[in-house]
C-alpha positions as CSV (number, residue, x, y, z in Angstrom):
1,X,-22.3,-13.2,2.7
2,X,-19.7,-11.0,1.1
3,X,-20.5,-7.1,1.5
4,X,-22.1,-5.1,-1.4
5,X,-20.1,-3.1,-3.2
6,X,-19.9,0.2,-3.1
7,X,-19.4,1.7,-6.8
8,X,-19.7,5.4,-5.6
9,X,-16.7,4.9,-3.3
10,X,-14.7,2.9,-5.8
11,X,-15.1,5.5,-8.1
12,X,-14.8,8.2,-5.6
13,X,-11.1,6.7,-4.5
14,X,-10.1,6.3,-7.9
15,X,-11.0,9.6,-9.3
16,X,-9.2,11.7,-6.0
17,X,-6.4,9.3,-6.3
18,X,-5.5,10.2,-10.0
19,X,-7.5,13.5,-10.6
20,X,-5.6,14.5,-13.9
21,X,-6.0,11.1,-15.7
22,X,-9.3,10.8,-14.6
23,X,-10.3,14.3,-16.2
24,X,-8.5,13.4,-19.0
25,X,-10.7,10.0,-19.8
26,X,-14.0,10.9,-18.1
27,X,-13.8,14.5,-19.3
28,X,-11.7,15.0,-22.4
29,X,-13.4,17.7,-23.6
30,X,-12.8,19.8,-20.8
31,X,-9.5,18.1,-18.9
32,X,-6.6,19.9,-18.7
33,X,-4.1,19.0,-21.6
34,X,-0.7,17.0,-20.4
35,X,1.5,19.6,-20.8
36,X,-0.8,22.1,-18.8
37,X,0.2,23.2,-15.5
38,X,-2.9,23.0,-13.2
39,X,-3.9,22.4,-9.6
40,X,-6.4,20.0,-9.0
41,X,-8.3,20.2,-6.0
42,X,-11.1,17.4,-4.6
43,X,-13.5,19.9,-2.9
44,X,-16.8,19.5,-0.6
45,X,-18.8,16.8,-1.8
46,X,-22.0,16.9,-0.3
47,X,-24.2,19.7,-0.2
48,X,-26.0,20.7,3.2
49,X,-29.8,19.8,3.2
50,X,-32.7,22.3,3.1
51,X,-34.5,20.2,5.6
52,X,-33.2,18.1,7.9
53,X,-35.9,15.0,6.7
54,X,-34.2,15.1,3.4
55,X,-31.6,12.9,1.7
56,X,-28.0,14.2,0.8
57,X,-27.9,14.9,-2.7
58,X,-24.7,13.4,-2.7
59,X,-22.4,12.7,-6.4
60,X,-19.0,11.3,-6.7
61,X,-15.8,14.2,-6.3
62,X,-16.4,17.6,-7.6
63,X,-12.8,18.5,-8.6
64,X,-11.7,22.4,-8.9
65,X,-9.1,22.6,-11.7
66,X,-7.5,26.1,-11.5
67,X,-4.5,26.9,-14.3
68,X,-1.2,28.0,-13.5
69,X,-0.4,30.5,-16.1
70,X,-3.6,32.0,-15.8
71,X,-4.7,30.9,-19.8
72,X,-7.9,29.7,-18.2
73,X,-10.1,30.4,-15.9
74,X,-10.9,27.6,-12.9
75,X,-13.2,25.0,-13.9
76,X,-15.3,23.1,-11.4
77,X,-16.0,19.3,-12.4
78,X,-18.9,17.5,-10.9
79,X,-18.8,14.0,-12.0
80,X,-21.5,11.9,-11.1
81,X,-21.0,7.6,-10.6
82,X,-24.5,6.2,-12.1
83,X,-24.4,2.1,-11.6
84,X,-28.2,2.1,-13.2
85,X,-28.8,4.3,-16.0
86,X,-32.6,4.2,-15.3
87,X,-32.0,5.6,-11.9
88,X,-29.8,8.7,-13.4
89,X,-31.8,11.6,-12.7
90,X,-30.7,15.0,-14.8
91,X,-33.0,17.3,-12.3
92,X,-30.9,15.7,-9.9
93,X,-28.1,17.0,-11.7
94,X,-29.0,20.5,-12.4
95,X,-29.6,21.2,-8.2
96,X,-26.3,19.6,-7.8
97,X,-24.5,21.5,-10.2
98,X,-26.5,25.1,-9.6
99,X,-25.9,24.3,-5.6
100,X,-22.0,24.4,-7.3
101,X,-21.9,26.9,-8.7
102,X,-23.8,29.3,-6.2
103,X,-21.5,27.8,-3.5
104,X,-17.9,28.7,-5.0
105,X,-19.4,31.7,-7.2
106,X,-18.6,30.6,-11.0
107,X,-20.9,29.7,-13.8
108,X,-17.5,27.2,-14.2
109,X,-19.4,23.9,-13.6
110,X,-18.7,21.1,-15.8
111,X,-20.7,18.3,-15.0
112,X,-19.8,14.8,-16.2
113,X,-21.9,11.8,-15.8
114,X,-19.9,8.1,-15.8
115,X,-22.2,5.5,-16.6
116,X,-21.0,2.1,-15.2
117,X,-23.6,-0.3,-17.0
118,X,-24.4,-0.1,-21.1
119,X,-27.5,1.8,-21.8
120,X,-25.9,5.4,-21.0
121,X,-28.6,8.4,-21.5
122,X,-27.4,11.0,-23.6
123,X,-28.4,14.4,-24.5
124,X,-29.9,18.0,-23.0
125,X,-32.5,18.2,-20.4
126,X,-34.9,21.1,-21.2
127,X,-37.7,22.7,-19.7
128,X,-40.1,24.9,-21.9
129,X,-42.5,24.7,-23.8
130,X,-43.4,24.2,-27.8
131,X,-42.2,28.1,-28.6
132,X,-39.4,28.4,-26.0
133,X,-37.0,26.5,-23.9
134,X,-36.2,28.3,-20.1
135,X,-33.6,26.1,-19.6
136,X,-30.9,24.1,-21.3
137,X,-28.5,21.8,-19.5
138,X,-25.7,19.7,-20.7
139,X,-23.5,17.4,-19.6
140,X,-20.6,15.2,-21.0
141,X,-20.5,11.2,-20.5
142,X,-18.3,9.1,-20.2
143,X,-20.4,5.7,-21.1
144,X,-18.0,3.2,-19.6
145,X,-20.5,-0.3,-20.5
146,X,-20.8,1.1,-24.0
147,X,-17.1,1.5,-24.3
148,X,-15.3,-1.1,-26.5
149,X,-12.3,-2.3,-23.9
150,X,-10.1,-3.5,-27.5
151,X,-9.9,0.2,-28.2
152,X,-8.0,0.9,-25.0
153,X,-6.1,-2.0,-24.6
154,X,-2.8,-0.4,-24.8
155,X,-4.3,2.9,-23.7
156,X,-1.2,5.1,-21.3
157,X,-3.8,5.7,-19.4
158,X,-4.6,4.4,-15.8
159,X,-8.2,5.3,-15.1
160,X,-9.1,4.1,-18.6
161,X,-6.8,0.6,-17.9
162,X,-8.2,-0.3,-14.6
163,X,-11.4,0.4,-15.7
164,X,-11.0,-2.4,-18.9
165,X,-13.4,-4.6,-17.2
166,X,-16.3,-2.4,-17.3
167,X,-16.1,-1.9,-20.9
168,X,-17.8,-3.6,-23.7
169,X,-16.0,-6.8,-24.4
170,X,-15.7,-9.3,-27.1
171,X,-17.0,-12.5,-26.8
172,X,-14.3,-14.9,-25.3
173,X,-12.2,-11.6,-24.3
174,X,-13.0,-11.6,-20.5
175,X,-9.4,-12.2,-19.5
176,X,-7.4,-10.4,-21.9
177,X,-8.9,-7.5,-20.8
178,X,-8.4,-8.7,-17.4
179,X,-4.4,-9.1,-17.9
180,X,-4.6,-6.0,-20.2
181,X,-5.3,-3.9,-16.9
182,X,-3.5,-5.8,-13.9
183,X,-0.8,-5.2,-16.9
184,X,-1.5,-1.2,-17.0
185,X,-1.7,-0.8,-13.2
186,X,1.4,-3.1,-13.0
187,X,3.4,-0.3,-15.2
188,X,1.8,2.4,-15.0
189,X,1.8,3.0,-10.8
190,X,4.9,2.4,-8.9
191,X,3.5,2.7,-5.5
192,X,2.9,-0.4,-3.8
193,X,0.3,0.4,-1.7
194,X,-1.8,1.9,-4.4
195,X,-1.0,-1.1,-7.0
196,X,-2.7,-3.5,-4.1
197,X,-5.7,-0.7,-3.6
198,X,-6.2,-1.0,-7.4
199,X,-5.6,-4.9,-7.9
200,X,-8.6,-4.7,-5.7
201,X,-10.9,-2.6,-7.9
202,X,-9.8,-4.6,-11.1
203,X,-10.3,-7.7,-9.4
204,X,-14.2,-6.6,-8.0
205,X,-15.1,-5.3,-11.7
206,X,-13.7,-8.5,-13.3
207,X,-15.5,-11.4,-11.5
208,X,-14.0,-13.5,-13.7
209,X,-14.9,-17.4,-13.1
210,X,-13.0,-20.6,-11.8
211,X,-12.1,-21.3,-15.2
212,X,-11.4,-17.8,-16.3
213,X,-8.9,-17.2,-13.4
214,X,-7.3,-20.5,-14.1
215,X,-7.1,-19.8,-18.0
216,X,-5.0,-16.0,-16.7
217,X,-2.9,-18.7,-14.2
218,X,-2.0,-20.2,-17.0
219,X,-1.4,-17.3,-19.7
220,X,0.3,-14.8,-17.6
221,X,1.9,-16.8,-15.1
222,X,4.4,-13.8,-14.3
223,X,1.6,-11.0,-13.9
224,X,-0.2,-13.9,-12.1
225,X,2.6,-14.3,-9.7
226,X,2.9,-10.9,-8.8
227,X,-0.6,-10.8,-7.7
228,X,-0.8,-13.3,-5.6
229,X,2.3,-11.7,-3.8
230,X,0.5,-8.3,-3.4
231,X,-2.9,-10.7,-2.5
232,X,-0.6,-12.6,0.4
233,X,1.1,-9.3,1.7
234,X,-2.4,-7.5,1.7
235,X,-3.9,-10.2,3.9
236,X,-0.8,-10.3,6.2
237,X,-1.6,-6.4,7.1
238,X,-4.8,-6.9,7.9
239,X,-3.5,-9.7,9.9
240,X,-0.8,-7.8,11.9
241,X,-3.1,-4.8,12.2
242,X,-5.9,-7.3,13.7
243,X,-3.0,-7.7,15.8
244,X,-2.4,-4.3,16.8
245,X,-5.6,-3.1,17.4
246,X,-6.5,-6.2,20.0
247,X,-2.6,-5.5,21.8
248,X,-3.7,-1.9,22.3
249,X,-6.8,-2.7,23.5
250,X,-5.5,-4.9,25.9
251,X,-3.2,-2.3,27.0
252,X,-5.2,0.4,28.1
253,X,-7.6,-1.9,29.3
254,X,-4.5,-3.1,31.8
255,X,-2.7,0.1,31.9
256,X,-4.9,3.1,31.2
257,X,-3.6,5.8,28.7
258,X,-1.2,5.0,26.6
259,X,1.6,7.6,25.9
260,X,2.4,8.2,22.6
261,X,5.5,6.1,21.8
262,X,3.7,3.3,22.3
263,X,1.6,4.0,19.4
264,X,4.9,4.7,17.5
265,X,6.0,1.8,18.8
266,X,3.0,-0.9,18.1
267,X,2.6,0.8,14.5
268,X,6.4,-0.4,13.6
269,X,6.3,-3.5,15.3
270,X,6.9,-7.0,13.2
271,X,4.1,-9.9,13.7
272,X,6.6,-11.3,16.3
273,X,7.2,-8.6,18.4
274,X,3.4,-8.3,18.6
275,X,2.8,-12.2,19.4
276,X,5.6,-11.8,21.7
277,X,3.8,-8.8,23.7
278,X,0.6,-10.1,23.5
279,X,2.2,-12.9,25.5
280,X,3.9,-10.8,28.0
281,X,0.6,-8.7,28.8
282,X,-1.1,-10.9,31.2
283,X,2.2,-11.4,33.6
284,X,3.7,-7.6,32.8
285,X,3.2,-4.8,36.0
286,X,4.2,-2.1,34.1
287,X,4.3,-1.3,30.4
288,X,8.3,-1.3,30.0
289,X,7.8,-5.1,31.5
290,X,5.1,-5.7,28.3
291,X,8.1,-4.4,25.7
292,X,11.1,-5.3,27.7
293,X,10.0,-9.2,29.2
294,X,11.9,-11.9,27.9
Protein backbone atom coordinates (compact mmCIF):
# COMPACT_ATOMS: atom_id res chain seq x y z
CA UNK A 1 0.00 0.00 0.00
CA UNK A 2 1.67 3.15 -1.11
CA UNK A 3 2.03 5.81 1.87
CA UNK A 4 -0.52 8.85 2.14
CA UNK A 5 0.59 11.85 1.14
CA UNK A 6 1.40 14.44 3.03
CA UNK A 7 0.17 17.85 1.40
CA UNK A 8 1.23 19.94 4.45
CA UNK A 9 4.85 18.88 3.89
CA UNK A 10 4.74 19.13 0.10
CA UNK A 11 3.60 22.47 0.50
CA UNK A 12 5.78 23.19 3.41
CA UNK A 13 9.12 22.11 1.22
CA UNK A 14 8.00 23.95 -1.64
CA UNK A 15 7.15 27.15 -0.06
CA UNK A 16 10.87 27.31 2.22
CA UNK A 17 12.48 26.19 -0.95
CA UNK A 18 11.39 29.14 -3.13
CA UNK A 19 10.03 31.71 -0.48
CA UNK A 20 10.06 34.82 -2.91
CA UNK A 21 8.08 33.11 -5.78
CA UNK A 22 5.88 31.56 -3.48
CA UNK A 23 4.87 35.08 -1.83
CA UNK A 24 4.60 36.36 -5.07
CA UNK A 25 1.80 33.64 -6.35
CA UNK A 26 0.22 32.77 -2.97
CA UNK A 27 0.36 36.27 -1.72
CA UNK A 28 0.49 38.91 -4.42
CA UNK A 29 -1.04 41.46 -2.68
CA UNK A 30 1.39 41.61 -0.07
CA UNK A 31 4.79 39.79 -1.71
CA UNK A 32 7.69 41.68 -2.08
CA UNK A 33 7.90 43.19 -5.74
CA UNK A 34 11.02 41.57 -8.00
CA UNK A 35 13.08 44.27 -7.93
CA UNK A 36 12.73 44.61 -4.00
CA UNK A 37 15.56 43.76 -1.90
CA UNK A 38 14.26 41.67 0.96
CA UNK A 39 15.26 38.86 3.37
CA UNK A 40 13.04 36.14 3.72
CA UNK A 41 13.20 34.11 6.68
CA UNK A 42 11.15 30.60 7.40
CA UNK A 43 10.56 31.05 11.20
CA UNK A 44 9.05 28.81 14.11
CA UNK A 45 6.27 26.93 12.94
CA UNK A 46 4.51 25.49 15.55
CA UNK A 47 3.23 27.24 18.50
CA UNK A 48 3.83 25.66 22.09
CA UNK A 49 0.57 24.12 23.65
CA UNK A 50 -1.36 25.59 26.65
CA UNK A 51 -1.90 22.17 27.88
CA UNK A 52 0.05 19.45 27.27
CA UNK A 53 -3.41 17.15 26.21
CA UNK A 54 -3.79 19.45 23.36
CA UNK A 55 -3.02 19.31 19.67
CA UNK A 56 -0.38 21.54 17.93
CA UNK A 57 -2.05 24.16 16.12
CA UNK A 58 0.33 23.61 13.56
CA UNK A 59 0.02 25.63 9.69
CA UNK A 60 2.37 25.47 6.85
CA UNK A 61 5.73 28.10 6.98
CA UNK A 62 5.21 31.39 8.60
CA UNK A 63 7.79 33.47 6.55
CA UNK A 64 9.29 36.91 8.08
CA UNK A 65 9.89 39.21 5.06
CA UNK A 66 12.03 42.15 6.37
CA UNK A 67 13.07 45.00 3.53
CA UNK A 68 16.49 46.09 2.85
CA UNK A 69 16.14 49.69 2.31
CA UNK A 70 13.99 50.11 5.12
CA UNK A 71 10.72 51.37 2.70
CA UNK A 72 8.75 48.86 4.64
CA UNK A 73 8.37 47.59 7.60
CA UNK A 74 8.81 43.47 8.21
CA UNK A 75 5.87 41.61 7.32
CA UNK A 76 5.09 38.18 8.85
CA UNK A 77 3.32 35.67 6.46
CA UNK A 78 1.35 32.81 7.89
CA UNK A 79 0.13 30.65 5.10
CA UNK A 80 -1.96 27.95 5.87
CA UNK A 81 -2.14 24.40 3.44
CA UNK A 82 -6.03 23.48 3.57
CA UNK A 83 -6.51 19.97 1.48
CA UNK A 84 -10.46 20.13 2.48
CA UNK A 85 -12.07 23.38 2.48
CA UNK A 86 -14.74 22.11 4.87
CA UNK A 87 -12.18 21.32 7.40
CA UNK A 88 -10.59 25.10 7.14
CA UNK A 89 -11.32 26.58 10.32
CA UNK A 90 -10.87 30.70 10.44
CA UNK A 91 -10.95 30.61 14.48
CA UNK A 92 -8.20 28.35 13.95
CA UNK A 93 -6.64 31.02 12.05
CA UNK A 94 -7.05 33.99 14.19
CA UNK A 95 -5.20 31.95 17.49
CA UNK A 96 -2.60 31.13 14.95
CA UNK A 97 -2.03 34.44 13.65
CA UNK A 98 -2.60 36.47 17.21
CA UNK A 99 -0.15 33.61 18.81
CA UNK A 100 2.14 35.47 15.77
CA UNK A 101 1.91 38.31 16.30
CA UNK A 102 2.28 38.36 20.28
CA UNK A 103 5.29 36.08 19.73
CA UNK A 104 7.55 38.38 17.42
CA UNK A 105 5.71 41.65 18.69
CA UNK A 106 4.14 43.20 15.31
CA UNK A 107 0.54 43.70 14.34
CA UNK A 108 2.62 42.63 10.78
CA UNK A 109 0.71 39.28 10.26
CA UNK A 110 -0.47 38.50 6.89
CA UNK A 111 -2.18 35.40 6.82
CA UNK A 112 -2.77 33.53 3.61
CA UNK A 113 -4.88 30.53 3.16
CA UNK A 114 -3.94 28.01 -0.07
CA UNK A 115 -6.82 25.97 -0.84
CA UNK A 116 -5.72 22.75 -2.60
CA UNK A 117 -9.23 21.40 -3.70
CA UNK A 118 -12.13 23.77 -5.55
CA UNK A 119 -14.66 25.03 -3.23
CA UNK A 120 -12.24 27.75 -1.47
CA UNK A 121 -14.08 29.84 1.37
CA UNK A 122 -13.79 33.40 1.02
CA UNK A 123 -14.43 36.38 2.98
CA UNK A 124 -14.12 38.03 6.80
CA UNK A 125 -14.76 36.16 9.87
CA UNK A 126 -16.59 38.44 12.40
CA UNK A 127 -17.70 38.26 15.78
CA UNK A 128 -20.46 40.75 17.06
CA UNK A 129 -23.52 41.23 17.04
CA UNK A 130 -26.50 43.05 14.83
CA UNK A 131 -25.20 46.79 16.03
CA UNK A 132 -21.46 46.09 16.18
CA UNK A 133 -18.71 43.77 15.10
CA UNK A 134 -15.63 43.16 18.01
CA UNK A 135 -13.70 41.68 15.61
CA UNK A 136 -12.80 41.65 11.99
CA UNK A 137 -10.36 39.26 10.36
CA UNK A 138 -9.08 38.86 6.99
CA UNK A 139 -7.18 36.83 5.08
CA UNK A 140 -5.95 36.52 1.37
CA UNK A 141 -6.45 33.08 -0.75
CA UNK A 142 -4.82 31.66 -2.97
CA UNK A 143 -7.68 29.15 -4.39
CA UNK A 144 -5.41 26.73 -6.27
CA UNK A 145 -8.63 24.02 -7.51
CA UNK A 146 -10.53 27.12 -8.61
CA UNK A 147 -7.61 28.36 -10.53
CA UNK A 148 -7.85 27.96 -14.37
CA UNK A 149 -4.17 26.03 -15.16
CA UNK A 150 -4.59 27.63 -19.19
CA UNK A 151 -4.05 31.01 -17.58
CA UNK A 152 -0.66 30.09 -16.21
CA UNK A 153 0.58 28.03 -18.76
CA UNK A 154 3.47 30.00 -19.76
CA UNK A 155 3.50 31.66 -16.27
CA UNK A 156 7.75 32.57 -15.23
CA UNK A 157 6.75 31.44 -12.33
CA UNK A 158 7.81 28.17 -10.55
CA UNK A 159 5.49 27.75 -7.59
CA UNK A 160 2.60 28.71 -9.91
CA UNK A 161 4.18 25.92 -12.78
CA UNK A 162 4.62 23.05 -10.63
CA UNK A 163 1.53 23.61 -9.13
CA UNK A 164 -0.42 23.37 -12.92
CA UNK A 165 -1.89 20.12 -11.82
CA UNK A 166 -3.87 21.36 -9.00
CA UNK A 167 -5.50 23.89 -11.01
CA UNK A 168 -8.78 23.78 -12.79
CA UNK A 169 -8.29 22.08 -16.03
CA UNK A 170 -10.07 21.73 -19.29
CA UNK A 171 -11.58 18.81 -20.30
CA UNK A 172 -9.01 16.54 -22.26
CA UNK A 173 -6.17 19.01 -20.88
CA UNK A 174 -4.65 16.63 -18.14
CA UNK A 175 -1.35 16.28 -19.83
CA UNK A 176 -0.68 19.50 -21.37
CA UNK A 177 -0.76 20.79 -18.14
CA UNK A 178 1.33 18.02 -17.04
CA UNK A 179 4.19 18.78 -19.77
CA UNK A 180 3.44 22.51 -19.24
CA UNK A 181 5.00 22.15 -15.63
CA UNK A 182 7.74 19.25 -15.89
CA UNK A 183 8.42 22.05 -18.82
CA UNK A 184 8.58 25.06 -16.21
CA UNK A 185 10.56 23.13 -13.57
CA UNK A 186 12.81 21.81 -16.49
CA UNK A 187 13.79 25.72 -17.18
CA UNK A 188 13.08 27.41 -14.63
CA UNK A 189 15.50 25.45 -11.70
CA UNK A 190 18.93 24.51 -12.61
CA UNK A 191 19.70 22.45 -9.71
CA UNK A 192 19.53 18.88 -10.14
CA UNK A 193 18.71 17.80 -6.96
CA UNK A 194 15.80 20.16 -6.54
CA UNK A 195 14.46 19.45 -10.38
CA UNK A 196 14.25 15.46 -9.10
CA UNK A 197 12.52 16.80 -5.51
CA UNK A 198 10.03 18.71 -7.72
CA UNK A 199 9.48 16.03 -10.61
CA UNK A 200 8.22 14.32 -7.56
CA UNK A 201 5.57 16.75 -6.41
CA UNK A 202 4.34 17.32 -10.08
CA UNK A 203 4.24 13.75 -10.65
CA UNK A 204 2.04 13.04 -7.03
CA UNK A 205 -0.43 16.04 -8.00
CA UNK A 206 -0.78 14.72 -11.59
CA UNK A 207 -1.77 10.99 -11.26
CA UNK A 208 -2.15 10.91 -14.61
CA UNK A 209 -3.40 7.37 -16.03
CA UNK A 210 -1.72 4.52 -18.18
CA UNK A 211 -2.96 6.12 -21.13
CA UNK A 212 -2.30 9.59 -20.08
CA UNK A 213 1.44 8.93 -19.32
CA UNK A 214 1.70 7.02 -22.57
CA UNK A 215 -0.12 9.89 -24.66
CA UNK A 216 3.08 12.57 -22.71
CA UNK A 217 5.61 9.44 -23.96
CA UNK A 218 4.48 10.04 -27.01
CA UNK A 219 4.09 13.95 -27.29
CA UNK A 220 7.09 15.03 -25.47
CA UNK A 221 9.38 12.35 -25.99
CA UNK A 222 12.46 14.77 -25.08
CA UNK A 223 10.93 16.17 -21.73
CA UNK A 224 9.86 12.45 -21.36
CA UNK A 225 13.36 11.32 -21.60
CA UNK A 226 14.76 13.55 -19.31
CA UNK A 227 12.49 12.29 -16.63
CA UNK A 228 12.97 9.08 -16.72
CA UNK A 229 16.83 9.91 -16.38
CA UNK A 230 16.27 11.99 -13.25
CA UNK A 231 13.49 8.85 -12.21
CA UNK A 232 16.56 6.09 -12.81
CA UNK A 233 19.31 8.37 -11.00
CA UNK A 234 16.78 9.05 -8.06
CA UNK A 235 16.27 5.31 -7.46
CA UNK A 236 20.05 4.53 -7.88
CA UNK A 237 20.60 6.95 -4.55
CA UNK A 238 18.36 5.45 -2.71
CA UNK A 239 19.94 2.29 -3.85
CA UNK A 240 23.55 3.16 -2.97
CA UNK A 241 22.45 4.87 0.22
CA UNK A 242 20.55 1.49 1.22
CA UNK A 243 23.99 0.52 0.65
CA UNK A 244 25.65 2.75 2.88
CA UNK A 245 23.60 2.71 5.72
CA UNK A 246 23.64 -1.42 5.93
CA UNK A 247 27.93 -1.09 5.38
CA UNK A 248 28.02 1.15 8.35
CA UNK A 249 26.01 -0.75 10.32
CA UNK A 250 27.93 -3.60 9.71
CA UNK A 251 30.94 -1.82 10.68
CA UNK A 252 30.40 -0.64 13.99
CA UNK A 253 28.65 -3.63 14.66
CA UNK A 254 32.31 -5.47 13.87
CA UNK A 255 34.49 -2.62 14.81
CA UNK A 256 32.87 -0.31 17.29
CA UNK A 257 33.16 3.58 16.68
CA UNK A 258 33.72 4.62 13.63
CA UNK A 259 36.21 7.65 13.20
CA UNK A 260 35.17 10.22 11.15
CA UNK A 261 36.87 9.63 7.78
CA UNK A 262 35.13 6.75 7.32
CA UNK A 263 31.96 8.61 7.17
CA UNK A 264 33.78 10.91 4.69
CA UNK A 265 34.78 8.11 3.17
CA UNK A 266 31.43 5.82 2.75
CA UNK A 267 29.51 9.12 1.78
CA UNK A 268 31.87 9.46 -1.52
CA UNK A 269 32.08 5.98 -2.25
CA UNK A 270 30.75 4.56 -5.84
CA UNK A 271 28.16 1.46 -5.73
CA UNK A 272 31.40 -0.64 -6.35
CA UNK A 273 33.51 0.38 -3.89
CA UNK A 274 30.57 -0.29 -1.52
CA UNK A 275 29.83 -3.97 -2.97
CA UNK A 276 33.43 -4.38 -2.82
CA UNK A 277 33.59 -3.55 1.16
CA UNK A 278 30.58 -5.09 1.95
CA UNK A 279 32.47 -8.16 0.67
CA UNK A 280 35.65 -7.59 2.44
CA UNK A 281 33.78 -7.07 6.01
CA UNK A 282 33.27 -10.54 7.09
CA UNK A 283 37.19 -11.67 6.39
CA UNK A 284 38.73 -7.95 7.36
CA UNK A 285 40.57 -7.75 11.19
CA UNK A 286 40.91 -4.29 11.08
CA UNK A 287 39.10 -1.43 9.21
CA UNK A 288 42.11 -0.43 6.84
CA UNK A 289 41.82 -4.41 5.81
CA UNK A 290 37.76 -3.53 5.05
CA UNK A 291 39.05 -0.42 2.53
CA UNK A 292 42.39 -1.62 1.59
CA UNK A 293 41.58 -5.81 0.85
CA UNK A 294 41.90 -6.78 -2.59
Amino acid sequence: MAAPVSHDQNFKNLIVDYPNEALEFLAPDEAPGRKDEVRIIPVREEQLKGFLSEHYRRLDVPLLVEWADGTRDAVLFAVEEESDPRRFSPPRLVRYCLDLAQMFGTRRVVPVVVFLRPGAVWGPFRLGTGRRDYLWFDYLVCALGDMPAADWLDSGNLVARVNLPNMQIRAGGRVEAYASAVRGLLELEPNLSRREKYIEFIDIYADLSDNERRSYRERHPKESGIMTGMFQRARDEGRAEGERTLLERQLRRRFGELPPVVGERLGGASAADLEAWANNVLDANTLEEVFDAH
